[in-house]
gemmi code that builds the backbone of each chain (N, CA, C; Angstrom):
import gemmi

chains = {
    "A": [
        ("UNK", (-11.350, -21.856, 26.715), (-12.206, -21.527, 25.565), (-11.336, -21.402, 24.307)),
        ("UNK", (-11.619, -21.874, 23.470), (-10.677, -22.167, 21.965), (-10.772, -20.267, 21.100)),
        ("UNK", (-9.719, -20.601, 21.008), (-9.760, -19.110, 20.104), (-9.254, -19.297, 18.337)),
        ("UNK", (-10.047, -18.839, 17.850), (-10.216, -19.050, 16.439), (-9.467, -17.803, 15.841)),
        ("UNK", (-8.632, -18.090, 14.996), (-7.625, -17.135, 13.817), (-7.562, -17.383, 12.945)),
        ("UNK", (-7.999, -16.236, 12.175), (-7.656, -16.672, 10.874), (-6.245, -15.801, 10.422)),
        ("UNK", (-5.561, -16.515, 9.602), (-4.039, -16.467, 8.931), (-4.165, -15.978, 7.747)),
        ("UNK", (-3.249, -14.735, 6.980), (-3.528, -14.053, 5.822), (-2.201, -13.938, 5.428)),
        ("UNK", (-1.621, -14.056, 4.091), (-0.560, -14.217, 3.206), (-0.490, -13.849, 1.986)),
        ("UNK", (0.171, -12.436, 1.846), (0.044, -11.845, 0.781), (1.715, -11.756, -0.286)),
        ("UNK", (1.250, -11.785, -1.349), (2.698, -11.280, -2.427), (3.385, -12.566, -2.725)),
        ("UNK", (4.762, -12.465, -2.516), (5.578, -13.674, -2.336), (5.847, -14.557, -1.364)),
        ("UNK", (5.514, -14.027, -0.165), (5.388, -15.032, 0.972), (3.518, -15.771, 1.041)),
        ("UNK", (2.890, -15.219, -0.069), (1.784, -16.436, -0.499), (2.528, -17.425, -1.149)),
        ("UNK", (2.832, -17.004, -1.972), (3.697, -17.699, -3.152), (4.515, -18.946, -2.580)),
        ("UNK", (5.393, -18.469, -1.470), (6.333, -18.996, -0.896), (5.776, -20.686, 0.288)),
        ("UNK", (4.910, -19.925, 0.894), (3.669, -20.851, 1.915), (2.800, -21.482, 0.757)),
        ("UNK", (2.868, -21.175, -0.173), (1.640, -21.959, -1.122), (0.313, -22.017, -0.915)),
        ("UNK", (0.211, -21.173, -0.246), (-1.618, -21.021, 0.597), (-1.893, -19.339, 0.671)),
        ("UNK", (-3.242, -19.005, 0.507), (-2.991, -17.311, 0.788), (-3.883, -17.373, 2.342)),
        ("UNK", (-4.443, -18.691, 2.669), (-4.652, -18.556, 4.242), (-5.169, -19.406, 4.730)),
        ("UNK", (-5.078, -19.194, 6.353), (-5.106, -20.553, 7.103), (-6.238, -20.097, 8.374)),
        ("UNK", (-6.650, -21.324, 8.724), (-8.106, -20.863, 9.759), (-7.234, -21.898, 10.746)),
        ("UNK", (-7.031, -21.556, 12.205), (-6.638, -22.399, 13.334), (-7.408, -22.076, 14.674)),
        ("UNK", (-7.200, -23.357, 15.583), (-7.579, -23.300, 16.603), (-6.736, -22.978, 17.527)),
        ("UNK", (-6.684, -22.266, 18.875), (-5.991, -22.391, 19.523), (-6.706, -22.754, 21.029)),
        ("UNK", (-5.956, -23.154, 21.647), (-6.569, -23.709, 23.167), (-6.907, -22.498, 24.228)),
        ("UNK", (-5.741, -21.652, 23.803), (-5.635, -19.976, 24.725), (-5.095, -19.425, 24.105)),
        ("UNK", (-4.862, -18.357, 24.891), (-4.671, -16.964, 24.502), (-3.161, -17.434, 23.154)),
        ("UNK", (-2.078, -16.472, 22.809), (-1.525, -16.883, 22.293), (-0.463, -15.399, 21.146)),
        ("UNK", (0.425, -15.773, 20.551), (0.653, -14.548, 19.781), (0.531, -14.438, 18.650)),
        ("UNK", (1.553, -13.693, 17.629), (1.134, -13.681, 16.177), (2.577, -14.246, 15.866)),
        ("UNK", (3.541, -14.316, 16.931), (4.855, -15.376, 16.226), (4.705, -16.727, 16.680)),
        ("UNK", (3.641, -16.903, 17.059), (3.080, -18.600, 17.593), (2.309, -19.165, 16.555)),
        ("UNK", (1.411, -17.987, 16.347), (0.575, -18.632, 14.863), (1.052, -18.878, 13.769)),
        ("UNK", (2.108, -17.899, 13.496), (3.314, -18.215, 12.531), (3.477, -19.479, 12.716)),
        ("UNK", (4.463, -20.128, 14.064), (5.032, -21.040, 13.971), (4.170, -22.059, 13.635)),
        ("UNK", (2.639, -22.580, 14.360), (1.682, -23.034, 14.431), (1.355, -23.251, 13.007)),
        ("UNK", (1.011, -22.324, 11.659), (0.679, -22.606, 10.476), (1.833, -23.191, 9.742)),
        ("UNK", (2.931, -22.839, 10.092), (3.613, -23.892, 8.882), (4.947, -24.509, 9.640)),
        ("UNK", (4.502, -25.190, 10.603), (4.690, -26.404, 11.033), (6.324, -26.357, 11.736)),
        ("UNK", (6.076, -25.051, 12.427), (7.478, -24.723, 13.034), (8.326, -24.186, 12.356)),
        ("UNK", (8.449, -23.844, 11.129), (9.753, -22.973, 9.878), (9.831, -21.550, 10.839)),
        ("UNK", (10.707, -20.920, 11.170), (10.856, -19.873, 11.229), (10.222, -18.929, 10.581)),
        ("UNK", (9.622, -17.576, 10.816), (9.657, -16.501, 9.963), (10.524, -15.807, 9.352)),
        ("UNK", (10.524, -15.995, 8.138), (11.351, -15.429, 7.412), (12.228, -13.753, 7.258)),
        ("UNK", (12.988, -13.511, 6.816), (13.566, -12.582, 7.721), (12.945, -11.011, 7.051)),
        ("UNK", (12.949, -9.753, 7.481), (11.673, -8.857, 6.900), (10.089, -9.324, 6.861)),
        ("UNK", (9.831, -9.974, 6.901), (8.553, -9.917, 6.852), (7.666, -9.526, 7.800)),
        ("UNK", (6.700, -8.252, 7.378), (6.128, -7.792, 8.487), (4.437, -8.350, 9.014)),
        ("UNK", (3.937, -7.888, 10.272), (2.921, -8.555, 10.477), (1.495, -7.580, 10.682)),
        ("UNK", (0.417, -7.890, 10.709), (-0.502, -7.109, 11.034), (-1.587, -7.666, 11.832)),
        ("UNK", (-2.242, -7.151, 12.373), (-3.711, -8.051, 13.048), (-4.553, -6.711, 12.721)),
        ("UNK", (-6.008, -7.674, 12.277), (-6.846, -6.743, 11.835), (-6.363, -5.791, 11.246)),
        ("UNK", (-5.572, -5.823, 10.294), (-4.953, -4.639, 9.635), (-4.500, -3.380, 9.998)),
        ("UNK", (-4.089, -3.739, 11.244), (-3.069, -2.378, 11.528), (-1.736, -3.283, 11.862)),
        ("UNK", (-0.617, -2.969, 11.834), (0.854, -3.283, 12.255), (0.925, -3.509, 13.272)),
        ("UNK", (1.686, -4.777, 13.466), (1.858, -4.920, 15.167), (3.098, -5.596, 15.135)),
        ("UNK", (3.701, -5.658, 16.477), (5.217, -6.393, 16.675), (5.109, -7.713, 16.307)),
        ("UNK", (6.108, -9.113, 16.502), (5.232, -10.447, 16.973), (5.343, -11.088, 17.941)),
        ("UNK", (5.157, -10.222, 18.987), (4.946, -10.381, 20.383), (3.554, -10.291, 20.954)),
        ("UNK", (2.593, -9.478, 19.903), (1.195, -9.168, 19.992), (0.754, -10.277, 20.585)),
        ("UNK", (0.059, -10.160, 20.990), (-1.390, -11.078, 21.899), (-2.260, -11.031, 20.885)),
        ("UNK", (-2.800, -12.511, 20.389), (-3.883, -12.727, 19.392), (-5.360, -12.875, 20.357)),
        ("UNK", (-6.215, -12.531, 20.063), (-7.553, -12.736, 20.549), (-8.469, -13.618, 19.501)),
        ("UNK", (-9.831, -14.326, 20.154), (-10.504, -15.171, 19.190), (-10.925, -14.053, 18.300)),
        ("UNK", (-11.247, -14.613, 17.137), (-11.362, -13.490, 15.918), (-10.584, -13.097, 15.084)),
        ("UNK", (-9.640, -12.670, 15.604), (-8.425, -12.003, 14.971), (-8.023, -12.480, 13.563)),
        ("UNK", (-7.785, -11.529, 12.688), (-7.303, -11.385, 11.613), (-5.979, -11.523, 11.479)),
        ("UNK", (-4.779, -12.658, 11.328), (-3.750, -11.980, 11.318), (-3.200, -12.078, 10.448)),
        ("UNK", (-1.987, -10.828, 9.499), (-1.279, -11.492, 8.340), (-0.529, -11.172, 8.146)),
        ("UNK", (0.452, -11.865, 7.304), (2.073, -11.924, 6.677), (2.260, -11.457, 5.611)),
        ("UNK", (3.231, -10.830, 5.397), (3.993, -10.415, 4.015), (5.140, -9.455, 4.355)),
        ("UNK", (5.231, -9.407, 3.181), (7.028, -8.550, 2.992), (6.749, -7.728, 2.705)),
        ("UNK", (8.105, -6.640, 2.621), (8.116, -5.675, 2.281), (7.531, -4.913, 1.426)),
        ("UNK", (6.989, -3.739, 1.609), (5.753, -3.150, 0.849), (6.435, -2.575, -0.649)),
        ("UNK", (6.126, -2.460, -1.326), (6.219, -1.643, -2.971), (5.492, -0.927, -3.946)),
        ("UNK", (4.269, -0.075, -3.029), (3.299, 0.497, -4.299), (3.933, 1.903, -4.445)),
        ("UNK", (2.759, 2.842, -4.792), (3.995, 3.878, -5.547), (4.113, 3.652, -6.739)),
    ],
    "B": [
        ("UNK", (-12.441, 14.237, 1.739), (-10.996, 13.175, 1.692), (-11.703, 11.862, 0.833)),
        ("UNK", (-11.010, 11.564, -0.319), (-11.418, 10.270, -0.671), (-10.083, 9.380, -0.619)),
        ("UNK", (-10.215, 8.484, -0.921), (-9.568, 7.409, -1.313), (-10.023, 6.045, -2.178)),
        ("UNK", (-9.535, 6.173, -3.012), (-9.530, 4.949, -4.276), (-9.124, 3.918, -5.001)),
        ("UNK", (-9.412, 2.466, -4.780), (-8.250, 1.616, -5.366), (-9.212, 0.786, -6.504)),
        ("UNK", (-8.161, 1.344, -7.646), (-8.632, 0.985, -9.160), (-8.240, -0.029, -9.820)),
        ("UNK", (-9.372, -0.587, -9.862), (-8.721, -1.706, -10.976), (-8.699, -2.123, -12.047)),
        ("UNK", (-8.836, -0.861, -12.891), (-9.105, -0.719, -14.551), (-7.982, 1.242, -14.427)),
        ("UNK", (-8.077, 0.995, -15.696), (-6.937, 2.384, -15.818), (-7.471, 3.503, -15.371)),
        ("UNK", (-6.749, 5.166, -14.959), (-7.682, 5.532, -14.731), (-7.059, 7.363, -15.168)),
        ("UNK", (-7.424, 8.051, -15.679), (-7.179, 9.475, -16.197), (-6.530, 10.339, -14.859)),
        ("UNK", (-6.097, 10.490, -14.584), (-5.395, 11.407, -13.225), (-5.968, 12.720, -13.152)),
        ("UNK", (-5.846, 13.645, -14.816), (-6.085, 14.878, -14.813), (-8.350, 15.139, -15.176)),
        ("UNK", (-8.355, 13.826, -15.650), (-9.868, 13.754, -15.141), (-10.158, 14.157, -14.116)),
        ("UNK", (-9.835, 12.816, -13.056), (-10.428, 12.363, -11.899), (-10.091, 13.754, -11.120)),
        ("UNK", (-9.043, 14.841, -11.129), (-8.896, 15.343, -10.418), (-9.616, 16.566, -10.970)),
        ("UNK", (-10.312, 17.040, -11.867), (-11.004, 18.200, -12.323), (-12.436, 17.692, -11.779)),
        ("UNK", (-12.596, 16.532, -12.110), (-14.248, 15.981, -11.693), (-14.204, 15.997, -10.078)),
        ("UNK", (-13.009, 15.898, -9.231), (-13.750, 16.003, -7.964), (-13.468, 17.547, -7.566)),
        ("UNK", (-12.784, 18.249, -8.628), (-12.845, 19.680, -7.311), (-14.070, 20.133, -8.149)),
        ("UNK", (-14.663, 19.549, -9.365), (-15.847, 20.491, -9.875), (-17.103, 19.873, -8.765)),
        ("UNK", (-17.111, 19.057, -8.043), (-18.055, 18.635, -6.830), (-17.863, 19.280, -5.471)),
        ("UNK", (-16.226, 19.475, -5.398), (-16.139, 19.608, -3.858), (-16.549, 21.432, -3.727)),
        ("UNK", (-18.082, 21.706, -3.738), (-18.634, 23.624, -3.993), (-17.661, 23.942, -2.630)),
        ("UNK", (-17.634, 23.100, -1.445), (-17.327, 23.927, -0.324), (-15.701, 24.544, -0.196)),
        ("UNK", (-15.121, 23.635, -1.489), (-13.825, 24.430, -1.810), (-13.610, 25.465, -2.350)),
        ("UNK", (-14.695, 26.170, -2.973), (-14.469, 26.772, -4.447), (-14.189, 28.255, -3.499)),
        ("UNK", (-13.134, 28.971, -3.940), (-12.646, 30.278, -3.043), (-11.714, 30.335, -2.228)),
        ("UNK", (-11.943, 29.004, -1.270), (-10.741, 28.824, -0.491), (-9.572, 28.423, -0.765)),
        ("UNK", (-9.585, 27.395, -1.998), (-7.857, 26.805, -1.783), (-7.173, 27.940, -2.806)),
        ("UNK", (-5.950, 28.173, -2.591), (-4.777, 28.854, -3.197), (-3.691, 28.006, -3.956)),
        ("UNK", (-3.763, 26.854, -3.492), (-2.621, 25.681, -4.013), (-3.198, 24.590, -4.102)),
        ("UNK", (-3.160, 23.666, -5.235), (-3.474, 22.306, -5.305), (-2.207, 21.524, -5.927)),
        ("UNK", (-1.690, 20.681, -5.165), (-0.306, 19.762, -5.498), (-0.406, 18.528, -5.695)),
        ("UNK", (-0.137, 17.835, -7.043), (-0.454, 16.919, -7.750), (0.519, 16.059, -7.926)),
        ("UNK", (0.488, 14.619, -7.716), (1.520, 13.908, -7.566), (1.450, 12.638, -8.523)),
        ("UNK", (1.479, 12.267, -9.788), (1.336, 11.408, -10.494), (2.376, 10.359, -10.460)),
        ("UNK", (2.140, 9.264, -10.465), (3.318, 8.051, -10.342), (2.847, 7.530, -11.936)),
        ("UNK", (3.577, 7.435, -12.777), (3.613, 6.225, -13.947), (4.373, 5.336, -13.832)),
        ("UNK", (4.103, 4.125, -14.862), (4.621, 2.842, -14.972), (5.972, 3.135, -16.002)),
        ("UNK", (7.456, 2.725, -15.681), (8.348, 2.835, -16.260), (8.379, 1.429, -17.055)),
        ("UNK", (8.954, 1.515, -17.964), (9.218, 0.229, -19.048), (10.542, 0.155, -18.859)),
        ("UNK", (11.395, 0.036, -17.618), (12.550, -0.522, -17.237), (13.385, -0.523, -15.740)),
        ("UNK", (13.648, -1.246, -14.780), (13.609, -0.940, -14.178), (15.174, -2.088, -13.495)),
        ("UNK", (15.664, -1.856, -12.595), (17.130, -2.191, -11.854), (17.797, -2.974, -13.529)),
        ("UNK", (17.651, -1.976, -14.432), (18.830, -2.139, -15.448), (17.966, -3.343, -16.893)),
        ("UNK", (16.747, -3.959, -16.214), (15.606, -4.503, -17.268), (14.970, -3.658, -18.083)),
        ("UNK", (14.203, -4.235, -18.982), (13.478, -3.869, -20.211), (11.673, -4.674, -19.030)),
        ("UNK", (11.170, -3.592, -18.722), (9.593, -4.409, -18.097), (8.466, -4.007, -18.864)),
        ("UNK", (7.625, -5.283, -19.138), (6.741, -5.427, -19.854), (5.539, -5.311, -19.386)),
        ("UNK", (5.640, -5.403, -18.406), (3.996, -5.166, -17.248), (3.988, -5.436, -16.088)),
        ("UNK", (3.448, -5.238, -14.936), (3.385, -5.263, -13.547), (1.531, -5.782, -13.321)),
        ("UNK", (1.850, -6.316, -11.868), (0.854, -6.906, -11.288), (0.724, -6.366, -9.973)),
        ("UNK", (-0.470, -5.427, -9.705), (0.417, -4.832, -8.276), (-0.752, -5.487, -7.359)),
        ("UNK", (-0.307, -6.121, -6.197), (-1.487, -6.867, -5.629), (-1.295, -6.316, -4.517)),
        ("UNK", (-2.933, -6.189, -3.612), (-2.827, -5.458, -2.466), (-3.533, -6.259, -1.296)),
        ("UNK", (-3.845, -5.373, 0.345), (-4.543, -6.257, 0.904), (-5.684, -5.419, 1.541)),
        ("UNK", (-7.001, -5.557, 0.522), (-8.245, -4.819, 1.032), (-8.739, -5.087, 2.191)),
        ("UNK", (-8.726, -3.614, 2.525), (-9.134, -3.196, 3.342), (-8.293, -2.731, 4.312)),
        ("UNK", (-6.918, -3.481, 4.631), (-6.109, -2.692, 5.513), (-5.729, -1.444, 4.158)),
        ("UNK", (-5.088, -1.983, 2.905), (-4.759, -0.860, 2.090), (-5.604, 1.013, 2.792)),
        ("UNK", (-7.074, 0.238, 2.355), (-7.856, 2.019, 2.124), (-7.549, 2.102, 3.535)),
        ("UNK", (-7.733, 1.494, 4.914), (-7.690, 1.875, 5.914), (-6.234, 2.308, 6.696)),
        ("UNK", (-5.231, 2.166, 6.109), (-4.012, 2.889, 6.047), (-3.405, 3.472, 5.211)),
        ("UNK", (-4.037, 3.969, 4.178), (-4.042, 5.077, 3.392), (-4.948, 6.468, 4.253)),
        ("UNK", (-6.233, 6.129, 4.426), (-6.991, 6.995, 5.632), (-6.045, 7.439, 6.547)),
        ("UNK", (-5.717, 6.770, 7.596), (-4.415, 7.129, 8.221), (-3.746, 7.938, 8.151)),
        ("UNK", (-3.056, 7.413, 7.273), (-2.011, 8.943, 6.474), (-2.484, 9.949, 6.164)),
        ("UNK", (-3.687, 9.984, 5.852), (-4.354, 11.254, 5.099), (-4.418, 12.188, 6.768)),
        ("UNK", (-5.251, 11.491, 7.790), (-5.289, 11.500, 9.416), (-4.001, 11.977, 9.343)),
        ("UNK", (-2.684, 11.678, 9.339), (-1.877, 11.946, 10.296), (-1.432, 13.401, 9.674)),
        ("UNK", (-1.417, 13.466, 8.148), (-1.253, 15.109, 6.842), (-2.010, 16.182, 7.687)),
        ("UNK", (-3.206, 15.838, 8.181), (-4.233, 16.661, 8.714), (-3.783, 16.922, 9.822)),
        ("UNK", (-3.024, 16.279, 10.546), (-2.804, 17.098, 11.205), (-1.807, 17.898, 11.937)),
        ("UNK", (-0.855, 17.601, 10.926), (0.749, 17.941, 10.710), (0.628, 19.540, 9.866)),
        ("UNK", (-0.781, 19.839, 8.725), (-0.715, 20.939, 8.053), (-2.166, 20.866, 7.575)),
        ("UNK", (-2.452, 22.275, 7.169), (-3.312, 22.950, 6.980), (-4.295, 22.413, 5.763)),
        ("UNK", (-4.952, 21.371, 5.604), (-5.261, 21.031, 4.614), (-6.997, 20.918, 3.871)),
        ("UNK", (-6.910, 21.300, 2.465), (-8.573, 21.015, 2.640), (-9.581, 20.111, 2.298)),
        ("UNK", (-8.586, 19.425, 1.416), (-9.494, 18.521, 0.701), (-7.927, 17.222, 0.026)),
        ("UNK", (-7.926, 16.029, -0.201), (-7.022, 15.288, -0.477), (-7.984, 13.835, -1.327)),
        ("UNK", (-7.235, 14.041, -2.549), (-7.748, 12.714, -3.254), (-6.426, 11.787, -3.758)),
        ("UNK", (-6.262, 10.528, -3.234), (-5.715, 9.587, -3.730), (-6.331, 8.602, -4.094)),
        ("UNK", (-5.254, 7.850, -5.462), (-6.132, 6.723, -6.300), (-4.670, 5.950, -6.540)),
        ("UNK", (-5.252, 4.463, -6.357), (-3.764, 3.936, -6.397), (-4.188, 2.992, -7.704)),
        ("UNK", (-3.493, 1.829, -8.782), (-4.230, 1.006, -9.636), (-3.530, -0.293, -8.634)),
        ("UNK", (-4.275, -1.413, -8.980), (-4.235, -2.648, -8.731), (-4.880, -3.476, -9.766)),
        ("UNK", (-3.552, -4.589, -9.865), (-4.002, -5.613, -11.462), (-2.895, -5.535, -11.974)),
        ("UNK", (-3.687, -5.889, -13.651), (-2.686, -5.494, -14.471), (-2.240, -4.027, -14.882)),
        ("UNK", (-0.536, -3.621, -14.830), (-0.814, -2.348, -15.613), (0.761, -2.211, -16.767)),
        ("UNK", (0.265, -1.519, -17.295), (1.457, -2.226, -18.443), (1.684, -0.313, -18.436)),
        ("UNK", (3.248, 0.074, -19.632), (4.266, 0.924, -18.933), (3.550, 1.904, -19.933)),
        ("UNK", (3.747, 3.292, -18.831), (2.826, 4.497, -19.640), (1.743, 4.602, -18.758)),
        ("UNK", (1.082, 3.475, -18.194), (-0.155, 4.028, -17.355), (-0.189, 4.572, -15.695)),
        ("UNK", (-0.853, 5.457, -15.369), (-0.645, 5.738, -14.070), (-0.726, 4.550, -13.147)),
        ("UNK", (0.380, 4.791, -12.165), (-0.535, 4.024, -10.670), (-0.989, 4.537, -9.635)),
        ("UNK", (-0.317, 5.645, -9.553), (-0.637, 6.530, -8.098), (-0.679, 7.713, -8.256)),
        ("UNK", (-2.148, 8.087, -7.666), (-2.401, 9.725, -7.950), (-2.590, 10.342, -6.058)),
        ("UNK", (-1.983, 11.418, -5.924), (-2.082, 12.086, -4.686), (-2.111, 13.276, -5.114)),
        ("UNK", (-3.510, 13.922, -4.652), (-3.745, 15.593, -4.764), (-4.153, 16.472, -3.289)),
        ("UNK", (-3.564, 17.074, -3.125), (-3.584, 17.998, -2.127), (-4.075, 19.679, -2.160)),
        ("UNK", (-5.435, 19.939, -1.947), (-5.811, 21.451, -1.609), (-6.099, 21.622, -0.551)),
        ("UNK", (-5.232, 22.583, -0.564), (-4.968, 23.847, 0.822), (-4.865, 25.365, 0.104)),
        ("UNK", (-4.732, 25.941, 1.419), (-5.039, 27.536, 1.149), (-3.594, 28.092, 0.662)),
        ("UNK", (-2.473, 27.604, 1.168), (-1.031, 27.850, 0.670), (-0.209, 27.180, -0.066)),
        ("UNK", (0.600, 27.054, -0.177), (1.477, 26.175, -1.069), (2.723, 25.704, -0.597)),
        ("UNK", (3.013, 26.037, 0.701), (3.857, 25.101, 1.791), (2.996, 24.181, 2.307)),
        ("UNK", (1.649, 24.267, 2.777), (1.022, 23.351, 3.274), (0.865, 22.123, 1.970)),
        ("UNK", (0.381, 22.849, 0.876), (0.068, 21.539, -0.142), (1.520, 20.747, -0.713)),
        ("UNK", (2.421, 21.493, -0.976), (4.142, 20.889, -0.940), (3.776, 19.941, -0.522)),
        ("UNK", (4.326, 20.425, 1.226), (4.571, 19.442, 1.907), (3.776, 18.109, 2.409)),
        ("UNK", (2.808, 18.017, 2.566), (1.635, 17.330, 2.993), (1.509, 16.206, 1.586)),
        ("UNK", (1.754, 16.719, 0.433), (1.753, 15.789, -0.813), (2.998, 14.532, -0.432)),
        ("UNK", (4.203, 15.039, -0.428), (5.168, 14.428, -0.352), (4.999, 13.594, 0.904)),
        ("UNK", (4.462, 14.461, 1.998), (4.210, 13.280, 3.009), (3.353, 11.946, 2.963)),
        ("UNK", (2.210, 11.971, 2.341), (0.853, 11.370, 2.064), (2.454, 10.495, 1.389)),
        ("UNK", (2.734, 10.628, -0.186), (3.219, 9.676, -1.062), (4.690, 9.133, -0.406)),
        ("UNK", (5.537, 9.406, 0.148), (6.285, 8.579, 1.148), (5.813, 7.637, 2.001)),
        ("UNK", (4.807, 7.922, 2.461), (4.179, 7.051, 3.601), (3.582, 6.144, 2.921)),
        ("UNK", (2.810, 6.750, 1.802), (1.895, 5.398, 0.591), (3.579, 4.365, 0.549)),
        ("UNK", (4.601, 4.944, 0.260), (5.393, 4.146, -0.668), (5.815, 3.368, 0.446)),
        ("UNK", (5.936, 3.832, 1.727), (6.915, 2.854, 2.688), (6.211, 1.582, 3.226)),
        ("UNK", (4.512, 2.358, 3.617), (4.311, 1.151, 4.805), (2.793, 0.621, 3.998)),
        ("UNK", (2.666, 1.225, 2.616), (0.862, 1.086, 2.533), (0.825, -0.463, 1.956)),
        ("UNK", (0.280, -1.598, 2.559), (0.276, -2.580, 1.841), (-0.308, -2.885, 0.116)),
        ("UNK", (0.792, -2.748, -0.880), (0.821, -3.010, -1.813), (1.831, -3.790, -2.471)),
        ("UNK", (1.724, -4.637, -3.380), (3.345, -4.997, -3.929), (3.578, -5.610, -5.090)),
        ("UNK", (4.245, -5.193, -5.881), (4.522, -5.446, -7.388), (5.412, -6.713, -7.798)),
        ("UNK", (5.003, -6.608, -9.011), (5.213, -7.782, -9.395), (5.528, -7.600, -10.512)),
        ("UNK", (6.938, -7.946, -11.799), (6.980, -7.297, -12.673), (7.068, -8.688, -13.710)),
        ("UNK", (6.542, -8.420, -15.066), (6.839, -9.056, -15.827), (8.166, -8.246, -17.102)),
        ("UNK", (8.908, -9.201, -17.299), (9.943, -8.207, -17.856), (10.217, -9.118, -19.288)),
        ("UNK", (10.774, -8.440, -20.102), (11.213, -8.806, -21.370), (11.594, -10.161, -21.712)),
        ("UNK", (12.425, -10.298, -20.793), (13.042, -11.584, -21.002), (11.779, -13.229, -20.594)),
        ("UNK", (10.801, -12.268, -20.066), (9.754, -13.585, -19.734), (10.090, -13.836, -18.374)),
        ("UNK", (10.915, -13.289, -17.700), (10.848, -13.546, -16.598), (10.073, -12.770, -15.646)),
        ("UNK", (9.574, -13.343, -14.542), (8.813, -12.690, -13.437), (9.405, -12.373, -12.269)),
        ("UNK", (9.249, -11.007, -11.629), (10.069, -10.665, -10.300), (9.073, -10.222, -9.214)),
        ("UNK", (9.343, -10.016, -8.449), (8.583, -9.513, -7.228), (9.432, -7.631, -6.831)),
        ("UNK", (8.951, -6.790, -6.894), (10.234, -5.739, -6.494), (9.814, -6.110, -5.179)),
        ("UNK", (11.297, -5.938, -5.051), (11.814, -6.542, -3.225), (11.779, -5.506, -2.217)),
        ("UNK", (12.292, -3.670, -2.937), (12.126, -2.688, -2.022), (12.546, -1.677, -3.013)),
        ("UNK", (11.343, -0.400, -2.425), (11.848, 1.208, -2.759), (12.694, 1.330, -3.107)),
        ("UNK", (12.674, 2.273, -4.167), (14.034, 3.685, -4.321), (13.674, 4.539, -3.360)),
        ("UNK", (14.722, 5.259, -2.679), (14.539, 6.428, -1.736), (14.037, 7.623, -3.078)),
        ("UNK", (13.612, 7.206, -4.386), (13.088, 8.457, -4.882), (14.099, 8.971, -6.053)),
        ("UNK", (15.360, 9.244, -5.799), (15.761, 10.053, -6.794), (16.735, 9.343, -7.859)),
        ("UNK", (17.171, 9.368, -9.000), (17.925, 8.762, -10.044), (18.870, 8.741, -9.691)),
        ("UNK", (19.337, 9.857, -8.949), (21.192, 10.206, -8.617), (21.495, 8.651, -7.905)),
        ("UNK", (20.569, 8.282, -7.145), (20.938, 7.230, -6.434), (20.557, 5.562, -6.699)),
        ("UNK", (20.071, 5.213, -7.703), (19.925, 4.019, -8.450), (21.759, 3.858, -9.575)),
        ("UNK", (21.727, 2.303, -9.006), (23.044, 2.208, -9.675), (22.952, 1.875, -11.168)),
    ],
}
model = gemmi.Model(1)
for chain_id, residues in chains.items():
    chain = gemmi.Chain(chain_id)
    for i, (resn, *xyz) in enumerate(residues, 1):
        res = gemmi.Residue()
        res.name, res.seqid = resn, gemmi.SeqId(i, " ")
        for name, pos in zip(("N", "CA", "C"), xyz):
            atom = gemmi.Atom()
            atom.name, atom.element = name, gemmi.Element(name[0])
            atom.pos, atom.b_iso = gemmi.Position(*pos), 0.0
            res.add_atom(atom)
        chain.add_residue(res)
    model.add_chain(chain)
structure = gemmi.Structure()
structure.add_model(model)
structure.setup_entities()
């Protein structure tokens, strides 16, 4: 059964990807450093940048489910 | 408990008289209210800055700001907590971040302030963007741990 993600990119790593997000398919199950690799075409993740699904923090070892929200960016700065 | 993300300017010492003149179920109980204002500096790692862009990501933002407020509660004694953060444009002189804390003591509201605004500053998804004098544009890359002694 195909599992659907959507990809979220905020700050300078929008900037950087040139997109603020990406909708993919996947065949199965899968993680959030796969979808990484998966949206921009194998580049590594860049180094600091943290991840979230559905907006809480997660490693990127996480297990993505269909639905899932997941997204990228760097280091935080409000305050 | 509220939480607020503004995107037009916003009075600090207003917003915070207008919600304790609502919150009746406070009125008697608190002893301490601790107020934490962040303004916009017009210079910053040794620049002249002309304005900031602080962009966020709704909905995790308010929902890990909540959090924190969750985790204050239950680390100390608290009764009521309003934060307001700005997002957009904000140019130097205007607030960005307001954190108020009433409680019945004034170790509980101390501490619980400083906690709430550390935690805003470390992990709350927000992130600036500065426009500076020279016309150039930056991204701030990371925190001050806070104090002057330690900026070079």
């Amino acid at each position: 059964m195909p599992v659907s993600i959507k990809v979220r990119y905020f700050a300078s790593l929008k900037e950087s990807v040139g997109r603020s997000e990406d909708d993919l398919e996947f065949a199965g199950l899968s993680t959030v450093s796969k979808v990484w690799e998966r949206a921009n075409s194998g580049k590594p993740l860049p180094r600091n940048i943290l991840a979230a699904v559905n907006m809480d923090y997660v490693e990127l070892n996480h297990a993505v489910k269909d639905g899932d929200e997941v997204a990228f960016f760097p280091p935080v700065t409000g305050g | 408990m509220t939480v607020k993300i503004c995107a037009d300017i916003f009075d600090p010492w207003q917003e915070i008289q207008a919600y304790q003149n609502v919150a009746k179920e406070m009125a008697g109980k608190f002893g301490a209210t601790s107020i934490f204002i962040g303004t916009m500096r017009d210079f910053n790692e040794g620049d002249t800055v002309k304005s900031m862009t602080l962009e966020h990501y709704p909905g995790m933002t308010e929902k890990h700001l909540e959090k924190i407020i969750a985790q204050a509660r239950q680390q100390w004694q608290i009764l009521d907590v309003l934060v307001m953060h700005r997002i957009g444009n904000i140019l130097p002189n205007e607030p960005i971040v307001l954190v108020a804390v009433w409680t019945s003591h004034r170790g509980d509201a101390f501490d619980a302030n400083r906690y709430i605004m550390e935690a805003l500053k470390s992990n709350t998804p927000f992130w600036k963007k500065e426009l500076l004098h020279s016309g150039e544009k930056r991204w701030v890359v990371k925190n001050s741990d806070g104090y002057a002694s330690s900026q070079n």
